[in-house]
DOLO-581476 format. One record per residue (C-alpha): residue number from 1; residue in three letters; x, y, z. Coordinates in nm, 2 decimals. Layout:
// DOLO-581476
REC     k     r       c1       c2       c3
REC   NUM   ALA        X        Y        Z
...
***
This chain:
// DOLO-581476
REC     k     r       c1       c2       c3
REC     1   UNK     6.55     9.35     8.96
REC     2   UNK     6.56     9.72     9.04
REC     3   UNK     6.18     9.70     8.91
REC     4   UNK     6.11     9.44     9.12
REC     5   UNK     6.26     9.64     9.43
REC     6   UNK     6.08     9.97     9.35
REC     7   UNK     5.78     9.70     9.33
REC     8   UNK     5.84     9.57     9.69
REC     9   UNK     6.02     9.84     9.86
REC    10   UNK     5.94     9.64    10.17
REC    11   UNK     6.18     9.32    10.10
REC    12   UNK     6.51     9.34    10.28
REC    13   UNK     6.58     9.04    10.06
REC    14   UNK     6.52     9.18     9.73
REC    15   UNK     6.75     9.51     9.86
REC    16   UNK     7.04     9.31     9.96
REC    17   UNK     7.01     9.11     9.61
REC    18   UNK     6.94     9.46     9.46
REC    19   UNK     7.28     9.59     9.60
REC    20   UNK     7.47     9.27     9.56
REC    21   UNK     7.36     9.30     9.17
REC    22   UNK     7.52     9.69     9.15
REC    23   UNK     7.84     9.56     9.31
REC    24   UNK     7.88     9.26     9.09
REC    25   UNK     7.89     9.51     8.79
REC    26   UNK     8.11     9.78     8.97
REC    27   UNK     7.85    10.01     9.02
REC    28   UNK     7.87    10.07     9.42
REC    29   UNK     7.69    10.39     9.43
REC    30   UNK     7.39    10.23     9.31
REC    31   UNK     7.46     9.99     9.58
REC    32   UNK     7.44    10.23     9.87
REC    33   UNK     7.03    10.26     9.88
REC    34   UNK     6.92     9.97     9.84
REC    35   UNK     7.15     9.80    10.10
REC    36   UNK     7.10    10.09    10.40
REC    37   UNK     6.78    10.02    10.31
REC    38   UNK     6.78     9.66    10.35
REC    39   UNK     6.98     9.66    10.71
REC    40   UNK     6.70     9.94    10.81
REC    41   UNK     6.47     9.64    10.69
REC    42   UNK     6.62     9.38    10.85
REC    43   UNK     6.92     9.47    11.06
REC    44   UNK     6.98     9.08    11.16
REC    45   UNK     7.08     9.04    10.81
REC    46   UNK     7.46     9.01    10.86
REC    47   UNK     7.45     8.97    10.47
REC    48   UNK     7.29     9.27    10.41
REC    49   UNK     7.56     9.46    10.64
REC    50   UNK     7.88     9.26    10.48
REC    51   UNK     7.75     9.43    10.16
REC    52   UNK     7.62     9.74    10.28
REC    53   UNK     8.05     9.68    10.43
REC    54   UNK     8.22     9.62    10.08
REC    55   UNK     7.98     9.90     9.90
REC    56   UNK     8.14    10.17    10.15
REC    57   UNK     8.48    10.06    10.13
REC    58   UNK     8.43    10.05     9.79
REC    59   UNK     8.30    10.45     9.82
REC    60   UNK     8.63    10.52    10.04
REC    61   UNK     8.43    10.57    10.36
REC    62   UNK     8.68    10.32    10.60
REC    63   UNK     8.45    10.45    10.93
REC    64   UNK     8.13    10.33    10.83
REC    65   UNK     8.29    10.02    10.62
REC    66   UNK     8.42     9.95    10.98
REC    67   UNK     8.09     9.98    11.15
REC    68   UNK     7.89     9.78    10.90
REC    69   UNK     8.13     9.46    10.90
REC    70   UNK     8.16     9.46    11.26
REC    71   UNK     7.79     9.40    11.24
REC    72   UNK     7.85     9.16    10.98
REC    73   UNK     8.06     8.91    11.18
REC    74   UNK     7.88     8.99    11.51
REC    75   UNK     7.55     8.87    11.31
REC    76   UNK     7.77     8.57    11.13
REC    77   UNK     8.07     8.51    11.25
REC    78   UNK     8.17     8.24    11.00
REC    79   UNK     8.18     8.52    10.75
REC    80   UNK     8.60     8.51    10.63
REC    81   UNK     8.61     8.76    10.39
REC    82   UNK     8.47     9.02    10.66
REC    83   UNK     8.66     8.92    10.93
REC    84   UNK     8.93     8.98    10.61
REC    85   UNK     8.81     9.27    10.52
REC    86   UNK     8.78     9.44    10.87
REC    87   UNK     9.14     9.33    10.96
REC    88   UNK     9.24     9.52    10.61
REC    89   UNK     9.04     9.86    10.71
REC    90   UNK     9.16     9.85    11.10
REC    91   UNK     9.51     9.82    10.95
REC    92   UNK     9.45    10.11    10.74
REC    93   UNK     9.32    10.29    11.04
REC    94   UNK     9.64    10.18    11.26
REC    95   UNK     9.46     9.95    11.48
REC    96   UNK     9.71     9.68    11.48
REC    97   UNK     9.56     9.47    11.75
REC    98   UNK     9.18     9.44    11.60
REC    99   UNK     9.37     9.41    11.28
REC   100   UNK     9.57     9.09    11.36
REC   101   UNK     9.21     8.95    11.59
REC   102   UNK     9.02     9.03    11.27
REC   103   UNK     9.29     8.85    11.06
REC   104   UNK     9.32     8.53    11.29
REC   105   UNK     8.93     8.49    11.27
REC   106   UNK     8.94     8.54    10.90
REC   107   UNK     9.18     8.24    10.91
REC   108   UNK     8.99     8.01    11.12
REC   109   UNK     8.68     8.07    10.94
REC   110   UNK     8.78     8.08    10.61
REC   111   UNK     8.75     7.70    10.37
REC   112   UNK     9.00     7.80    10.11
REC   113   UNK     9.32     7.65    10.29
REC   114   UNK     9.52     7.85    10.05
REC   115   UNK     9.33     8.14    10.15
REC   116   UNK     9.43     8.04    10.49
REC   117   UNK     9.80     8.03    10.44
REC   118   UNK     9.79     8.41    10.29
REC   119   UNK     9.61     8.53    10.57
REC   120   UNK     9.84     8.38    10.81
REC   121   UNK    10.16     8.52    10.60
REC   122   UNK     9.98     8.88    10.67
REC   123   UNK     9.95     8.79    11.05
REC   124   UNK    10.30     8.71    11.04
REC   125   UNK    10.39     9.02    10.83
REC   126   UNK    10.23     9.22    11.13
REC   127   UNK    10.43     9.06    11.37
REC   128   UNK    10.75     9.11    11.21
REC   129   UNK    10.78     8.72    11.17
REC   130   UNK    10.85     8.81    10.77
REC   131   UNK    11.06     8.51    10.68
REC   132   UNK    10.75     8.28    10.75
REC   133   UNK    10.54     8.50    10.57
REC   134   UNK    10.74     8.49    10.29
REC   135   UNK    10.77     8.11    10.30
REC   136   UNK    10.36     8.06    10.35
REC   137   UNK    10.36     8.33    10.05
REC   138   UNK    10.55     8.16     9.78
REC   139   UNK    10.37     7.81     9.83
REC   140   UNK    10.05     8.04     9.76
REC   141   UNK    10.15     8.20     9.45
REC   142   UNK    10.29     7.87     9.35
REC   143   UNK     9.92     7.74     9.36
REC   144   UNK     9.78     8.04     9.27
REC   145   UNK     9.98     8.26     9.10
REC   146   UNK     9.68     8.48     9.01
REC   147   UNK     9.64     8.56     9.36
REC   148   UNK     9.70     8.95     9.36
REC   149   UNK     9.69     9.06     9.68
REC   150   UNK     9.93     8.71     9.75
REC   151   UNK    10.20     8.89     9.49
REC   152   UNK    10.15     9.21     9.65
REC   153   UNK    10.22     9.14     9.99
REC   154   UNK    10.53     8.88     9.84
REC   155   UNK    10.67     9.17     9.67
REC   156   UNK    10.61     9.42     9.97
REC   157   UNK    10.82     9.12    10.18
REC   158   UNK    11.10     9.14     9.89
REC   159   UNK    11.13     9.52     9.85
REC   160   UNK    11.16     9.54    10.19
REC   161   UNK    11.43     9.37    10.24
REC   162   UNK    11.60     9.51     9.97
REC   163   UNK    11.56     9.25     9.65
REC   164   UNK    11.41     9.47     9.47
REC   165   UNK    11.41     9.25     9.12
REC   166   UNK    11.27     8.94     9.26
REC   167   UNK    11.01     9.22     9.43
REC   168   UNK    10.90     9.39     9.07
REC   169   UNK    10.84     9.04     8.93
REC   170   UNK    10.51     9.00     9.23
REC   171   UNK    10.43     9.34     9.17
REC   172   UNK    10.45     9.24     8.76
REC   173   UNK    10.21     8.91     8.84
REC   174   UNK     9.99     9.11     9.03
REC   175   UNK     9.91     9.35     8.76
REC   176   UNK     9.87     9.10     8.51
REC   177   UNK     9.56     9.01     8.77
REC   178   UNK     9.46     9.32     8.84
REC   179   UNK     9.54     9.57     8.62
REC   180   UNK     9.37     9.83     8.81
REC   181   UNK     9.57     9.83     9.08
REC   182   UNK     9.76    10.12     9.16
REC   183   UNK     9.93    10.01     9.46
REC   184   UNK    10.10     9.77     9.23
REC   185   UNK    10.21    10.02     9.00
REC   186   UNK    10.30    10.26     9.29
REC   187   UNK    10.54     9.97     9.42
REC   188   UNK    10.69     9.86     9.12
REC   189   UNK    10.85    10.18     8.99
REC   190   UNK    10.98    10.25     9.31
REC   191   UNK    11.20     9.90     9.28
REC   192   UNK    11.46    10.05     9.00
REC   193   UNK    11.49    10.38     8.75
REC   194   UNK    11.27    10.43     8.51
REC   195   UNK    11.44    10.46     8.13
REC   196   UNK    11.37    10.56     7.78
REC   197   UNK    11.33    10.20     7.72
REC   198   UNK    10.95    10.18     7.97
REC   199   UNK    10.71    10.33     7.73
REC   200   UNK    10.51    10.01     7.73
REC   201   UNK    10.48    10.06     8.17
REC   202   UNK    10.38    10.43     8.07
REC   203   UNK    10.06    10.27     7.81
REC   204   UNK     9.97    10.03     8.05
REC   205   UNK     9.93    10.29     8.34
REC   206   UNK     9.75    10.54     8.10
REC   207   UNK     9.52    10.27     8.04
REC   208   UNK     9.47    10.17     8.36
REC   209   UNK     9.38    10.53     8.45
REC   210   UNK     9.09    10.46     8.16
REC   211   UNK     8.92    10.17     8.34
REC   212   UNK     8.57    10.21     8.45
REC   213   UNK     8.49    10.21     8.80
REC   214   UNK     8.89    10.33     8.88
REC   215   UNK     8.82    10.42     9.26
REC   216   UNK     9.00    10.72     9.37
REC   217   UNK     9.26    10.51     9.59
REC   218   UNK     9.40    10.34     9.28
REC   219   UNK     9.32    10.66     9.10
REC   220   UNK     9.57    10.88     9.33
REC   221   UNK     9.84    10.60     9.31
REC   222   UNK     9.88    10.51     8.96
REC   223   UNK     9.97    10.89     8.92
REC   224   UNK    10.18    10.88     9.18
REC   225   UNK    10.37    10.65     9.02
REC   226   UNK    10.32    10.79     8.67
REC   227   UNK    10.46    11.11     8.83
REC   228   UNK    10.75    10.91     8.94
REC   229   UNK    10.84    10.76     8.61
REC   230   UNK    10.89    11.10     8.46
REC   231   UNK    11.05    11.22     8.74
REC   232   UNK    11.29    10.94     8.66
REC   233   UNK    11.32    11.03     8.26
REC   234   UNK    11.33    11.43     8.32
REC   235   UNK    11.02    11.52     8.26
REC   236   UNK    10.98    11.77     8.53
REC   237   UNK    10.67    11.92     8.41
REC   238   UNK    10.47    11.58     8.33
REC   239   UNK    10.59    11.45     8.67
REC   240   UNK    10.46    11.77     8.89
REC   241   UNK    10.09    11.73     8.69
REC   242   UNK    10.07    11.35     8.78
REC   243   UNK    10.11    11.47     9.08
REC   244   UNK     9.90    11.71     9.14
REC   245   UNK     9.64    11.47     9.00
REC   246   UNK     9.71    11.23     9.26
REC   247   UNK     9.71    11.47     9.53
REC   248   UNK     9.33    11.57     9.42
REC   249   UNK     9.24    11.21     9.39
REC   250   UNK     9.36    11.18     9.75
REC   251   UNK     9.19    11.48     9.91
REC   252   UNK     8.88    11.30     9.78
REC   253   UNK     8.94    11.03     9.97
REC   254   UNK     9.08    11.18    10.29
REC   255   UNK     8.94    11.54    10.31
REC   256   UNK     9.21    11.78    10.54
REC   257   UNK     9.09    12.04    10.76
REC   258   UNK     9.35    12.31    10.85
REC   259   UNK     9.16    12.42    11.16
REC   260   UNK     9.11    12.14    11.31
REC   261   UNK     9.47    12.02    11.26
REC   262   UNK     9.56    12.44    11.40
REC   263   UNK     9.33    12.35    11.70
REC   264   UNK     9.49    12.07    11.78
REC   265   UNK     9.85    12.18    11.80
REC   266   UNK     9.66    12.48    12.00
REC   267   UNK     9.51    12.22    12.28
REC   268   UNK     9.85    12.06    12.28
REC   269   UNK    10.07    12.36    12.37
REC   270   UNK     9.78    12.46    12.57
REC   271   UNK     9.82    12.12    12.77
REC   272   UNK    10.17    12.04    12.79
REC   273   UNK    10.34    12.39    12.95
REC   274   UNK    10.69    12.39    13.07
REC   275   UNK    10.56    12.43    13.44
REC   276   UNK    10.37    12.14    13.40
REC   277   UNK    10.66    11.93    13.21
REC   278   UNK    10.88    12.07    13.49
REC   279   UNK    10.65    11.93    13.79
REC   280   UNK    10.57    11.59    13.66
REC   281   UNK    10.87    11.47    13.48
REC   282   UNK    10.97    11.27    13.77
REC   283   UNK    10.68    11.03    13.76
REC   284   UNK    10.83    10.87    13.42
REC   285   UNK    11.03    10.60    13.38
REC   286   UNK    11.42    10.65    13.41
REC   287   UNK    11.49    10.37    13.15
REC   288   UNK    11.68    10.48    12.87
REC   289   UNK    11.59    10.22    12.62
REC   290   UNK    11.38    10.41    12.42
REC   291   UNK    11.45    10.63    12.12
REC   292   UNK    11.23    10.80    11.91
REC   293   UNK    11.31    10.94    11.57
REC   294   UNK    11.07    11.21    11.45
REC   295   UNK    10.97    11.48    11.24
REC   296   UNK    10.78    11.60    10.90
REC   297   UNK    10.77    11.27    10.72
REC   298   UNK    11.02    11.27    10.43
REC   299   UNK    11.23    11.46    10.65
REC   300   UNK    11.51    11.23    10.68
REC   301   UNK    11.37    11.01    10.95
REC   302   UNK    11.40    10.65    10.78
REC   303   UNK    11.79    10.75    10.70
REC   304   UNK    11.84    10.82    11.05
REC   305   UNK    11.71    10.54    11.21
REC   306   UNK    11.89    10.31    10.93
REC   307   UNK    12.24    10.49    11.15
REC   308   UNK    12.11    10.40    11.45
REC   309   UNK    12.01    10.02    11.37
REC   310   UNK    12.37     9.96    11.21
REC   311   UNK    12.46    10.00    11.61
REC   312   UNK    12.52     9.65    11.70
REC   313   UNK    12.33     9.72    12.06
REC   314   UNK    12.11     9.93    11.90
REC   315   UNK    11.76     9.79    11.71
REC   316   UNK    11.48     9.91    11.49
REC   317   UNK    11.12     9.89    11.58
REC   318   UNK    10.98    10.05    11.27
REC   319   UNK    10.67    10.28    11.28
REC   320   UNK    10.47    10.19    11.57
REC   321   UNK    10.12    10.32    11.63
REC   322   UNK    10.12    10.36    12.01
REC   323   UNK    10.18    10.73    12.08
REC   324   UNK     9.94    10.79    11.87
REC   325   UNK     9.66    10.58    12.06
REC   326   UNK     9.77    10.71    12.38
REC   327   UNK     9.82    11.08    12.28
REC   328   UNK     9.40    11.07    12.15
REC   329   UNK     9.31    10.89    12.50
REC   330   UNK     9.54    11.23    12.66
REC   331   UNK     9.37    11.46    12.44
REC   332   UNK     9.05    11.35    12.60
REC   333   UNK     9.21    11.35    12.94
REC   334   UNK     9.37    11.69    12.89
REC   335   UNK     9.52    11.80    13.27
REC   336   UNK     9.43    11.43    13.39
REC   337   UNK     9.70    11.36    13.18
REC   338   UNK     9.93    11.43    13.43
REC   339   UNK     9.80    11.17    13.68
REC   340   UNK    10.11    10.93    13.78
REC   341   UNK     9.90    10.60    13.68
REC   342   UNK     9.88    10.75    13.35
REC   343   UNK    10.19    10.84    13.27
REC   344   UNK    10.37    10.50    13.46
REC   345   UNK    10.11    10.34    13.26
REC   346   UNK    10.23    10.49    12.95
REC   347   UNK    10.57    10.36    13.00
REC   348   UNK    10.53    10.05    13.17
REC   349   UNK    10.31     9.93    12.84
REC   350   UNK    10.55    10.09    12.54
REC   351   UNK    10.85     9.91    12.71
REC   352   UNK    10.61     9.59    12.73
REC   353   UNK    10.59     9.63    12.33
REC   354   UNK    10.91     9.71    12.25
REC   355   UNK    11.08     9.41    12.46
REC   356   UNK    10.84     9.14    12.28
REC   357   UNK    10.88     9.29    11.93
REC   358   UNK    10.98     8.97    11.70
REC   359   UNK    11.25     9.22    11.55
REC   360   UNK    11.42     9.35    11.88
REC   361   UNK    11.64     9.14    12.01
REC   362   UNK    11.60     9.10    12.42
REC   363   UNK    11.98     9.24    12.44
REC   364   UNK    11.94     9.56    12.27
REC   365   UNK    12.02     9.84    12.47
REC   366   UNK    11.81    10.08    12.25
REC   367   UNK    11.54    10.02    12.04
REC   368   UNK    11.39    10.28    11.79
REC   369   UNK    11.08    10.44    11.68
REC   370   UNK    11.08    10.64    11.36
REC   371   UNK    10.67    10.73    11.37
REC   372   UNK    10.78    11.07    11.23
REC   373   UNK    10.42    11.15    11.36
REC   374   UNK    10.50    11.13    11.71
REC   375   UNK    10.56    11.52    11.67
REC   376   UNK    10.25    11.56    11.79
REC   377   UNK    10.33    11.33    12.16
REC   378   UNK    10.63    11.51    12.19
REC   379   UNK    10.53    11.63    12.57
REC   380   UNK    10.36    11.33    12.67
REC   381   UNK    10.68    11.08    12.57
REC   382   UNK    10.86    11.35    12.83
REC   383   UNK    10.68    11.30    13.07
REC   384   UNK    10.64    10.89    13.06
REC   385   UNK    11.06    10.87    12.95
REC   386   UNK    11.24    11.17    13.09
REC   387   UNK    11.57    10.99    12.96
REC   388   UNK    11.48    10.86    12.63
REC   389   UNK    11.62    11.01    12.33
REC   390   UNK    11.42    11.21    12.11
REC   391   UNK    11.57    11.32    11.78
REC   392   UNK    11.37    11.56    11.53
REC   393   UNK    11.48    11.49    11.19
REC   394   UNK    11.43    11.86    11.00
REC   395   UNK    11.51    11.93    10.59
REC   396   UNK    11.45    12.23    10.36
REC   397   UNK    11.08    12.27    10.35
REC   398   UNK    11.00    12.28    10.02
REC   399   UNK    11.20    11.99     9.95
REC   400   UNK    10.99    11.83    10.23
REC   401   UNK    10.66    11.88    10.07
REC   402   UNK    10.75    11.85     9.73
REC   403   UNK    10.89    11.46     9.84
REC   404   UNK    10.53    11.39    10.03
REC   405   UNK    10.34    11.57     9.73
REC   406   UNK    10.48    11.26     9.60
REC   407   UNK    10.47    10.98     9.84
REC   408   UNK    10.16    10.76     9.93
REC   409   UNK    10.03    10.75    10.27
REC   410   UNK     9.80    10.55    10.47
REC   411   UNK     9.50    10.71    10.55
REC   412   UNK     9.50    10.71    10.89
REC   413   UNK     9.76    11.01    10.86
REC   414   UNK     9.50    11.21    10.78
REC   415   UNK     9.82    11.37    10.57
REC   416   UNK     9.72    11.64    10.31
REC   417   UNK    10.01    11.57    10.03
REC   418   UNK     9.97    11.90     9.84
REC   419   UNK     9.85    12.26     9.77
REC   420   UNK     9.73    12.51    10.05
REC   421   UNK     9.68    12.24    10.28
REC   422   UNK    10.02    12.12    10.29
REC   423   UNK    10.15    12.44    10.35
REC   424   UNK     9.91    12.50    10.66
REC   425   UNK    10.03    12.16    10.78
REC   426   UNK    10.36    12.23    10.76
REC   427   UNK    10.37    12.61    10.93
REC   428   UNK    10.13    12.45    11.22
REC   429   UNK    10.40    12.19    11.28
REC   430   UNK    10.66    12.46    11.28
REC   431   UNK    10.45    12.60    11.53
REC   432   UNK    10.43    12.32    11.75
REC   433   UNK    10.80    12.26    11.76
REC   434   UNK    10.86    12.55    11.84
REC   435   UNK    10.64    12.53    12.14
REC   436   UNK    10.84    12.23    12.23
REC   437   UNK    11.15    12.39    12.19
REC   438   UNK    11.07    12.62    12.46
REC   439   UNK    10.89    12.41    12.71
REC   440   UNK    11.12    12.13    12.72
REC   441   UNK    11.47    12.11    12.91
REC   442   UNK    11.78    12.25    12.74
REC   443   UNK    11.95    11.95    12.55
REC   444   UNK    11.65    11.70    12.64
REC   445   UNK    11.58    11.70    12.19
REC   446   UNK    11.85    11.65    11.95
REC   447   UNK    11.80    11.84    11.59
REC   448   UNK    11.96    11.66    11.30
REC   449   UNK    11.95    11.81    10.93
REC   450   UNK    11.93    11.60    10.68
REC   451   UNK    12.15    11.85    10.42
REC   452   UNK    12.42    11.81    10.72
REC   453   UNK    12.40    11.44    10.74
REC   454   UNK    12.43    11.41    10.40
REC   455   UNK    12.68    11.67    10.33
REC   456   UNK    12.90    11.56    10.63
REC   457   UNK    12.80    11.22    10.76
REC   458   UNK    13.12    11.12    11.01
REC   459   UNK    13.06    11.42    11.23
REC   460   UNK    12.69    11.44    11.27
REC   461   UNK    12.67    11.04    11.27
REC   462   UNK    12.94    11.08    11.55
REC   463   UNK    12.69    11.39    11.70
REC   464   UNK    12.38    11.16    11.67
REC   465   UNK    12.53    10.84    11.86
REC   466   UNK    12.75    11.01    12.12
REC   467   UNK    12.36    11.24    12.20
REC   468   UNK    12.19    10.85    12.23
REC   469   UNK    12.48    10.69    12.51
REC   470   UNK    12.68    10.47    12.33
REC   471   UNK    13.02    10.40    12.21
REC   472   UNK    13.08    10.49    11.88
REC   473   UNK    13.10    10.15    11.59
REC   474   UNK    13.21    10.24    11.25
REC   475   UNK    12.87    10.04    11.09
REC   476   UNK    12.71    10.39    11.13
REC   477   UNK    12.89    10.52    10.86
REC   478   UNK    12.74    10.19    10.64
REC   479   UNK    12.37    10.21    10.67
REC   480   UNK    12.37    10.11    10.34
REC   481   UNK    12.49     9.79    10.43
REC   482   UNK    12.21     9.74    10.69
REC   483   UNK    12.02     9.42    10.61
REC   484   UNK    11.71     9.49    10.80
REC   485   UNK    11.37     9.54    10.68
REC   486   UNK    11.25     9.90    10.57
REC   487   UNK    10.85     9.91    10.49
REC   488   UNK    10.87    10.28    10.46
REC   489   UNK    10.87    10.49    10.11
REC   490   UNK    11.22    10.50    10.14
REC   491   UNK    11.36    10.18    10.14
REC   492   UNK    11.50    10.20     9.81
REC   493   UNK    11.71    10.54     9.93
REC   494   UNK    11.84    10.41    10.25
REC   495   UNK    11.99    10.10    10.04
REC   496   UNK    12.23    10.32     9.86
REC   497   UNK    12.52    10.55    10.02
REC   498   UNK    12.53    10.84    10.21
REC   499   UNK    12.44    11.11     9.91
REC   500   UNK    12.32    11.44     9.89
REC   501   UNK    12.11    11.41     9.55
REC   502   UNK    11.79    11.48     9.68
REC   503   UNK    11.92    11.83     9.87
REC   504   UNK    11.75    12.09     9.65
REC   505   UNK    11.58    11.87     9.44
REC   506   UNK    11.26    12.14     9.44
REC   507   UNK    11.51    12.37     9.20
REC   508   UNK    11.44    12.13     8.92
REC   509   UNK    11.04    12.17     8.97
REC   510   UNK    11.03    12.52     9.02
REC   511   UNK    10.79    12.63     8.76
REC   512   UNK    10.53    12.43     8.86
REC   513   UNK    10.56    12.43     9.26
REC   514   UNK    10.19    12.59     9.28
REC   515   UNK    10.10    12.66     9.64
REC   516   UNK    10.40    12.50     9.76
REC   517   UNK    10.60    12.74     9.64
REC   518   UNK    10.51    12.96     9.97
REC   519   UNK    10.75    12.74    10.11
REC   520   UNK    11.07    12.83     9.93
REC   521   UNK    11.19    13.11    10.18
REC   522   UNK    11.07    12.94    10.49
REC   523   UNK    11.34    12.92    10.76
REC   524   UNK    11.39    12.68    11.05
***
């Protein structure tokens, strides 16, 4: 076929068979010509541009995956598996609200009623409606139990909420499908400790690692979680150079630039002053509903917010996206920021989200955010919730990147997870808190350490519910026993006790800390 297509460079048919033929035998750089040049050809070809769709995601480039499927069901919108598809990559991106339109038209346009019932467990998933998801989910692996992305999701539902066993056992089925997949691997290791008594897990994820075509996303996550597994058998050394494999892997996928990321913090402080904070924190809202958790990730954040939700008037919203979204539309505002519709705006739509979240209950008298990346909308929650709690989670640097150096995150994040450019991350966060520090009121943040949580829980639980306005309840002490759902990394942590294990952990990796080792004598 390729003959024929050098032949007839002309045919935007022959391209788009051309490309389909590369992907069908996991080749999706060959792909990439011959289907740009089909939709060139022919760019009414929705086809050609669901293709030209899958052959990017495929190459790890979300943004223009994005662009070509949103062709693809504007040109054919009975097309499921791109309305699918899209849904999957807006998620990635933190685009909740395409994501769950993409899904629901995947649904309705999709003739595989069992295909129908996983994408509605996924829209349910989204909406915190996880009980129905899990129902839909386990009449779909019942059908098809080869379904992996089915078992996935099941066992993302299970580990979740804490049944971890019943969780490994998807993650299992899904592998047995798709032995490929890192994710899978990633998830299931993270459901118990790995022992002496796993070598056959360790074979299988070498082998995996073999597989042609291994795209850098599973790549990055299979080491992740081979990393882990020695981490849990002692093997310090083998654990730090899975991953720093992984962490390579990743940069290929999600390239970091340090001055951009510097630049931003700069615009920020630049924008939000302390006279300006000063002069327009009275247009906000006075409502004191709102408390937001946040932080370098792995900082303790997840463990804090599992206190607060043991509050019986208190409940947890998870990680929600919309500072983020409204801090990039007040990036591009900059001092129009400061206009009252915006910031009343601000406020009047979080509290609209927070009071309809399936999860929150209409009676709680705080609900939490623990988007440890709402760092970075520090001044502009201020300004749209004067009275809202914000708590910055803080722990020992190096313990802090040496946990994300081995944690997965979405890409969205645009999170470097290791070498020089988490150390540049880190110091230009430092930066920016400091800048918030000194711009905002006296008292307005609270500052929790995890080492003192940990090491003393009764008075800095006491310290963290008395800064929030409530009476104090003994279930703070518990969060352990806190039945909720946890999607983050650590949901397996925050299910056991109060501990201070993981204080100092780096000691035990010192030899092989790298570039991250520039991080062992930074203070707070």
């Amino acid at each position: 076929m390729s003959e024929a297509a050098a032949l007839m460079p002309d045919d935007a048919r022959l391209q788009t068979d051309l490309g389909r033929l590369y992907l069908e035998t996991g080749q999706p750089a060959g792909a990439l010509a011959p289907l740009r040049r089909a939709v060139t050809l022919d760019p009414r070809s929705g086809i050609a541009h669901y293709r030209l769709g899958m052959t990017l995601q495929a190459l790890n480039d979300s943004k223009g995956a994005i662009a070509a499927f949103e062709q693809a069901v504007a040109l054919l919108p009975p097309l499921a598996d791109a309305h699918y598809r899209l849904g999957l990559l807006y998620e990635s991106e933190a685009r909740p609200q395409e994501a769950l339109e993409s899904y629901r038209a995947a649904a309705r346009t999709s003739e595989d009623k069992v295909a129908r019932k996983f994408i509605q467990a996924r829209v349910n998933c989204m909406e915190g409606r996880e009980e129905e998801a899990e129902a839909l989910l386990r009449r779909v692996v019942e059908i098809r139990p080869e379904m992996s992305p089915a078992q996935t999701l099941l066992g993302e539902i299970l580990a979740a909420s804490g049944r971890f066993d019943e969780a490994a056992a998807c993650y299992e089925a899904a592998l047995a499908a798709s032995p490929g997949a890192g994710s899978s691997y990633y998830n299931l290791v993270r459901c118990r400790k790995i022992t002496a008594g796993d070598d056959d897990l360790l074979r299988r994820m070498d082998a995996a690692l073999r597989l042609d075509g291994l795209n850098d996303y599973n790549r990055s996550n299979l080491q992740l979680a081979r990393g882990k597994a020695f981490d849990d058998l002692g093997q310090y050394d083998k654990a730090m150079e899975a991953w720093d494999a992984a962490s390579e892997a990743r940069a290929r996928i999600v390239p970091f630039r340090s001055d951009i990321f510097d630049a931003l913090v700069d615009t920020l402080a630049g924008i939000y002053t302390a006279e300006k904070l000063a002069e327009f924190a009275s247009r906000g809202s006075e409502d004191r509903t709102p408390v937001l958790i946040l932080g370098m990730p792995r900082s303790g954040t997840t463990l804090c917010e599992q206190i607060l939700s043991s509050h019986p008037r208190v409940a947890g919203a998870g990680e929600l996206s919309f500072w983020d979204q409204r801090s990039q539309a007040a990036f591009e505002l900059r001092d129009a920021v400061f206009d009252g519709s915006f910031i009343a705006g601000c406020a009047s739509a979080y509290m609209k989200i927070l009071r309809t979240l399936p999860r929150v209950s209409a009676t709680a008298e705080r609900v939490v955010d623990k988007n440890p990346f709402n760092f970075l909308s520090i001044g502009l929650i201020h300004l749209a919730f004067p009275r809202a709690a914000i708590i910055h989670c803080r722990r020992n640097p190096i313990d802090v990147a040496l946990s994300i150096h081995q944690t997965h995150f979405a890409t969205w994040t645009a999170m470097p997870t290791g070498g020089e450019d988490l150390v540049r991350y880190y110091r230009a966060y430092e930066r920016l808190m400091a800048h918030w520090r000194a711009v905002l009121p006296p008292g307005r943040m609270l500052e929790v350490d995890y080492e003192s949580v940990t090491a003393s829980p009764d008075p800095e639980i006491r310290r963290i519910i008395d800064y929030v306005g409530l009476e104090w309840d003994d279930a703070c002490l518990r969060p352990e026993d806190n039945t909720r759902i946890v999607r983050t990394p650590s949901r397996w942590q925050v299910r056991q006790p109060i501990n201070t294990k993981s204080v100092n952990r780096w000691r035990r990796y010192s030899p092989w800390l790298g570039p991250l080792a520039a991080l062992v004598d930074e203070t707070r």
